[in-house]
N, C-alpha and C positions, 0 to 999 in steps of 0.2 A: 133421787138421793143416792149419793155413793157413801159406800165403808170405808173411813179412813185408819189407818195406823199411824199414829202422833207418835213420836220419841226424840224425847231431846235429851243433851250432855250439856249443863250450863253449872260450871263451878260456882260460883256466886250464890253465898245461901239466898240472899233476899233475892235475885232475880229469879234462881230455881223454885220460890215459894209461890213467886207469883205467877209465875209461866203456869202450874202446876194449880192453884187457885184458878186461874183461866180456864185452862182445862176442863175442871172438874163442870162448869158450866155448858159445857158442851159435850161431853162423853163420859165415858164408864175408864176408870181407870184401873190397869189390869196388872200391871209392876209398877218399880215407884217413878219409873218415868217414862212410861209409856199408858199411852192411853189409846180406847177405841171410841169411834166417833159418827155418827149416821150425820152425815149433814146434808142438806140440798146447795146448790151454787152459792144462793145469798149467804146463809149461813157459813159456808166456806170461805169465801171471798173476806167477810167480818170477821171470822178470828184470823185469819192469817193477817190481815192490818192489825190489829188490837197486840196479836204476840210481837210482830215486827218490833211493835213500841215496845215493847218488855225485854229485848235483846242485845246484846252485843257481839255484833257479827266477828266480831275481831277474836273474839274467845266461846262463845255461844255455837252450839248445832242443834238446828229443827230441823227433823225432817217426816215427810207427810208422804204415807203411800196408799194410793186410792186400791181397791181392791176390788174386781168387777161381781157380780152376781154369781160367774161360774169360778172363780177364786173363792169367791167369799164361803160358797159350799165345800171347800175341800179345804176349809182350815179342820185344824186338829187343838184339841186342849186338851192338858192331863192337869189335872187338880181343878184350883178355886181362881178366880172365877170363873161363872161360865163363858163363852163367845156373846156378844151382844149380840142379840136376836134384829135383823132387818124389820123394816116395815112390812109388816101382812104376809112375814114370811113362816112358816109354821116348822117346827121340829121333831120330828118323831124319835 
């Protein structure tokens, strides 16, 4: 399973609603359009098809950055929420 960072810029109220509906299915969202997201390949591979159909690449940006094990520990948060915790990964 990899950390993704989801963010998109989609003018379009109803497409940005549903991108955004999408999302919420698969990750913790952290602003209002950006999301974090634990997925493994399949899971990955399935919403990037599903968003594709929710978009228009002519006016629409997604973009998806995967974030390794030793990245994923050296993120930083000040406020609410917190970073979405890995699988079996512990926080002190």
């Amino acid at each position: 399973m990899l950390f993704y960072i989801i963010v998109y810029d989609i003018p379009c109220d109803k497409r940005r609603k549903k991108v955004s509906d999408l999302l919420e299915g698969y990750g913790q969202r952290v602003q209002y359009s950006v999301f974090e997201c634990i997925l493994n390949q399949k899971k990955y591979h399935e919403l990037r098809k599903r968003l594709y159909k929710q978009i228009k690449l002519s006016e629409d940006s997604v973009r998806f950055y995967p974030l390794s094990q030793h990245t994923f520990n050296q993120i930083e948060t000040w406020g609410e929420p917190p970073v979405t915790e890995l699988p079996g990964s512990t926080i002190i």
